[in-house]
N, C-alpha and C positions, 0 to 999 in steps of 0.2 A: 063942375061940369066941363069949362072951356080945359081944363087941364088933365083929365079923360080922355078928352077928343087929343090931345096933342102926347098924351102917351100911345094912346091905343096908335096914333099916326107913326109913331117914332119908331114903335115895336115893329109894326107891317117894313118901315125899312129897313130894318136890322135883319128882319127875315129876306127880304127882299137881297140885301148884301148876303148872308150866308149861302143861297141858296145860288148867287150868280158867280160868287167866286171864292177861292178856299183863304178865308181869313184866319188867320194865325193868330191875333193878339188884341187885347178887348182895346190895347191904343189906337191900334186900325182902326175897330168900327167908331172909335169915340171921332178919331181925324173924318171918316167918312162921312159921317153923320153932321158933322162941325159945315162941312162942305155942302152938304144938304139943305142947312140952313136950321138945325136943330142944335139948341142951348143947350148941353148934356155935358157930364161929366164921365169918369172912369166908375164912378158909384154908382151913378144913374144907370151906366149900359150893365155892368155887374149884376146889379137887381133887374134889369130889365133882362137877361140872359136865364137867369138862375127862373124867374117868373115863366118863359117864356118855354122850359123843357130843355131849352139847347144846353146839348153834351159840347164837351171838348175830347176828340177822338184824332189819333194818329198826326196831334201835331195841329187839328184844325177844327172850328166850331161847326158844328152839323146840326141843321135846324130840324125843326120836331119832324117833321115830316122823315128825314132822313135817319133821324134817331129812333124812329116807330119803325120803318124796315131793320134796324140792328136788333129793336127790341122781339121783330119776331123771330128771326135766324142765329142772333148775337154774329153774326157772319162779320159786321165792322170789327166787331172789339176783340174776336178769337183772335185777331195777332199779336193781342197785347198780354194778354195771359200766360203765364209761364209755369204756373204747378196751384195745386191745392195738397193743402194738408188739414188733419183734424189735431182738436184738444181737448180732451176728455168726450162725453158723450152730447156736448150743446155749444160750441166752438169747433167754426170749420176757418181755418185760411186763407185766403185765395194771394196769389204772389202774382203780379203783375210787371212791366217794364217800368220803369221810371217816369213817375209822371199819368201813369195812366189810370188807378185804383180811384178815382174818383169815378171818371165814366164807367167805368165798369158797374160799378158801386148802383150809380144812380139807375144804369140798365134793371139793373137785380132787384133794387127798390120796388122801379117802375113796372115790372113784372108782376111784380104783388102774390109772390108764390106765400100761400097759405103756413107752410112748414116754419116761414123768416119770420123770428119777432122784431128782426134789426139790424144795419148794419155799419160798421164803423170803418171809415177809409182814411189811410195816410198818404204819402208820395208811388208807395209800389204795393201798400198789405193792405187787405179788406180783410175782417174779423169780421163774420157771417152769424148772428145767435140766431138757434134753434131752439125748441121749449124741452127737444126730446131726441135720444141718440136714433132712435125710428124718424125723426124728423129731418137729423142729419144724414140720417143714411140715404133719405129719397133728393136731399137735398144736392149732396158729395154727387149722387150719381148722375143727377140732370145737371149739376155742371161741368161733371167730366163730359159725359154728351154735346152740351154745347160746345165747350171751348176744347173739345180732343185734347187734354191734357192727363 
Protein backbone atom coordinates (compact mmCIF):
# COMPACT_ATOMS: atom_id res chain seq x y z
CA UNK A 1 0.00 0.00 0.00
CA UNK A 2 2.81 2.52 1.33
CA UNK A 3 4.45 1.87 -2.12
CA UNK A 4 1.27 2.96 -4.15
CA UNK A 5 1.06 5.93 -2.47
CA UNK A 6 4.76 6.81 -3.26
CA UNK A 7 4.30 5.63 -7.02
CA UNK A 8 1.07 7.25 -7.61
CA UNK A 9 3.11 10.59 -5.79
CA UNK A 10 6.16 10.03 -8.07
CA UNK A 11 3.95 9.76 -11.45
CA UNK A 12 1.84 13.31 -10.31
CA UNK A 13 5.59 14.68 -10.59
CA UNK A 14 6.73 13.44 -13.55
CA UNK A 15 3.47 14.82 -15.04
CA UNK A 16 3.93 17.88 -13.02
CA UNK A 17 7.66 18.15 -14.83
CA UNK A 18 6.39 17.35 -18.38
CA UNK A 19 3.69 19.64 -18.23
CA UNK A 20 6.07 22.81 -16.76
CA UNK A 21 8.78 22.34 -19.20
CA UNK A 22 9.90 20.55 -22.47
CA UNK A 23 11.95 17.68 -21.02
CA UNK A 24 14.07 15.95 -23.58
CA UNK A 25 15.48 12.80 -22.02
CA UNK A 26 13.98 10.16 -19.36
CA UNK A 27 17.83 11.15 -17.55
CA UNK A 28 16.33 14.68 -16.95
CA UNK A 29 13.17 13.54 -15.30
CA UNK A 30 15.23 10.51 -13.30
CA UNK A 31 17.94 13.91 -12.10
CA UNK A 32 14.67 15.82 -11.48
CA UNK A 33 12.95 13.53 -9.51
CA UNK A 34 16.36 12.41 -7.62
CA UNK A 35 16.21 16.36 -6.55
CA UNK A 36 12.67 15.96 -5.37
CA UNK A 37 13.57 13.53 -3.05
CA UNK A 38 12.33 10.38 -5.07
CA UNK A 39 14.52 7.07 -5.08
CA UNK A 40 14.02 6.22 -8.85
CA UNK A 41 15.90 4.76 -11.37
CA UNK A 42 16.07 5.23 -15.39
CA UNK A 43 13.62 1.78 -15.32
CA UNK A 44 11.45 3.09 -12.74
CA UNK A 45 10.63 6.59 -14.86
CA UNK A 46 10.56 4.32 -18.28
CA UNK A 47 7.72 2.13 -16.71
CA UNK A 48 6.42 4.99 -15.16
CA UNK A 49 6.16 6.99 -18.68
CA UNK A 50 5.16 4.09 -20.75
CA UNK A 51 2.20 3.38 -17.68
CA UNK A 52 1.36 6.95 -17.68
CA UNK A 53 0.25 7.55 -21.76
CA UNK A 54 3.26 9.90 -22.20
CA UNK A 55 4.30 10.16 -25.87
CA UNK A 56 7.72 11.28 -26.96
CA UNK A 57 6.94 13.97 -29.67
CA UNK A 58 9.22 16.58 -31.79
CA UNK A 59 12.30 15.95 -29.59
CA UNK A 60 10.21 16.17 -26.18
CA UNK A 61 7.78 14.08 -23.60
CA UNK A 62 4.25 15.35 -23.75
CA UNK A 63 1.96 14.31 -21.10
CA UNK A 64 -1.42 12.68 -21.53
CA UNK A 65 -3.23 15.59 -21.48
CA UNK A 66 -1.19 17.04 -24.32
CA UNK A 67 -1.13 13.60 -26.18
CA UNK A 68 -5.18 13.54 -26.01
CA UNK A 69 -5.24 16.97 -27.97
CA UNK A 70 -2.71 15.30 -30.79
CA UNK A 71 -4.90 12.23 -30.41
CA UNK A 72 -7.80 14.22 -31.62
CA UNK A 73 -6.25 16.47 -34.56
CA UNK A 74 -2.90 14.29 -34.89
CA UNK A 75 -2.00 18.21 -35.49
CA UNK A 76 1.47 17.50 -33.02
CA UNK A 77 2.67 14.40 -34.83
CA UNK A 78 1.55 15.73 -38.72
CA UNK A 79 5.14 17.16 -38.85
CA UNK A 80 6.58 13.94 -38.39
CA UNK A 81 5.11 12.09 -41.16
CA UNK A 82 6.52 11.83 -44.43
CA UNK A 83 4.67 9.31 -46.85
CA UNK A 84 2.38 6.13 -46.59
CA UNK A 85 2.49 3.40 -48.70
CA UNK A 86 0.59 0.07 -49.06
CA UNK A 87 1.53 -3.99 -49.44
CA UNK A 88 -0.69 -6.22 -50.74
CA UNK A 89 -4.27 -5.80 -49.64
CA UNK A 90 -3.56 -5.85 -45.31
CA UNK A 91 -0.27 -4.01 -45.05
CA UNK A 92 -0.15 -0.30 -45.00
CA UNK A 93 3.35 1.86 -44.19
CA UNK A 94 3.65 4.79 -42.69
CA UNK A 95 7.29 6.46 -43.12
CA UNK A 96 7.98 8.87 -40.53
CA UNK A 97 11.32 11.22 -39.58
CA UNK A 98 13.75 9.68 -37.53
CA UNK A 99 13.01 8.83 -34.36
CA UNK A 100 9.52 9.55 -34.58
CA UNK A 101 7.36 5.99 -35.56
CA UNK A 102 6.86 5.11 -32.15
CA UNK A 103 4.64 8.24 -31.16
CA UNK A 104 3.07 8.16 -34.11
CA UNK A 105 2.41 4.46 -33.64
CA UNK A 106 1.05 4.81 -30.09
CA UNK A 107 -1.36 7.88 -31.42
CA UNK A 108 -2.91 5.29 -34.02
CA UNK A 109 -3.02 2.57 -31.28
CA UNK A 110 -4.57 4.81 -28.87
CA UNK A 111 -7.18 5.91 -31.42
CA UNK A 112 -8.44 2.37 -31.55
CA UNK A 113 -9.62 2.69 -35.13
CA UNK A 114 -11.76 -0.58 -35.58
CA UNK A 115 -10.22 -1.36 -39.29
CA UNK A 116 -6.29 -1.92 -37.08
CA UNK A 117 -5.61 -5.27 -35.92
CA UNK A 118 -2.06 -3.88 -35.17
CA UNK A 119 0.72 -2.08 -35.32
CA UNK A 120 4.43 -2.47 -35.42
CA UNK A 121 7.04 0.64 -35.19
CA UNK A 122 10.72 0.82 -35.78
CA UNK A 123 13.07 4.22 -35.60
CA UNK A 124 11.11 5.97 -38.95
CA UNK A 125 8.44 2.73 -40.27
CA UNK A 126 5.17 1.74 -38.88
CA UNK A 127 3.73 -1.39 -40.56
CA UNK A 128 -0.15 -0.81 -40.06
CA UNK A 129 -2.12 -4.68 -40.26
CA UNK A 130 -5.60 -4.39 -41.56
CA UNK A 131 -7.86 -7.73 -41.52
CA UNK A 132 -9.18 -6.54 -45.22
CA UNK A 133 -7.96 -4.47 -48.39
CA UNK A 134 -11.72 -2.58 -47.53
CA UNK A 135 -10.06 -2.00 -44.22
CA UNK A 136 -6.96 -0.57 -45.74
CA UNK A 137 -8.52 1.45 -47.99
CA UNK A 138 -10.75 3.44 -45.10
CA UNK A 139 -7.62 3.13 -43.31
CA UNK A 140 -4.70 4.78 -46.12
CA UNK A 141 -7.39 7.34 -46.53
CA UNK A 142 -7.94 8.84 -42.73
CA UNK A 143 -4.35 8.81 -42.57
CA UNK A 144 -3.83 10.69 -45.56
CA UNK A 145 -6.51 13.08 -43.92
CA UNK A 146 -4.81 13.49 -40.98
CA UNK A 147 -1.15 13.85 -41.59
CA UNK A 148 -1.83 15.54 -45.45
CA UNK A 149 0.54 13.17 -46.79
Amino acid sequence: MHTDLQQNERRNAILRLLRGSAVRKQEEIVDLLKEQGFPVTQSSVSRDLRDLGVLKAGGRYLAPDATQRSLDDFGTLRQFVRGIATAGGSLTVLRTTVGAAQSVAIAIDKAEWPEIIGTISGDDTIFIATDSAAAQTAVVARLRELFRV
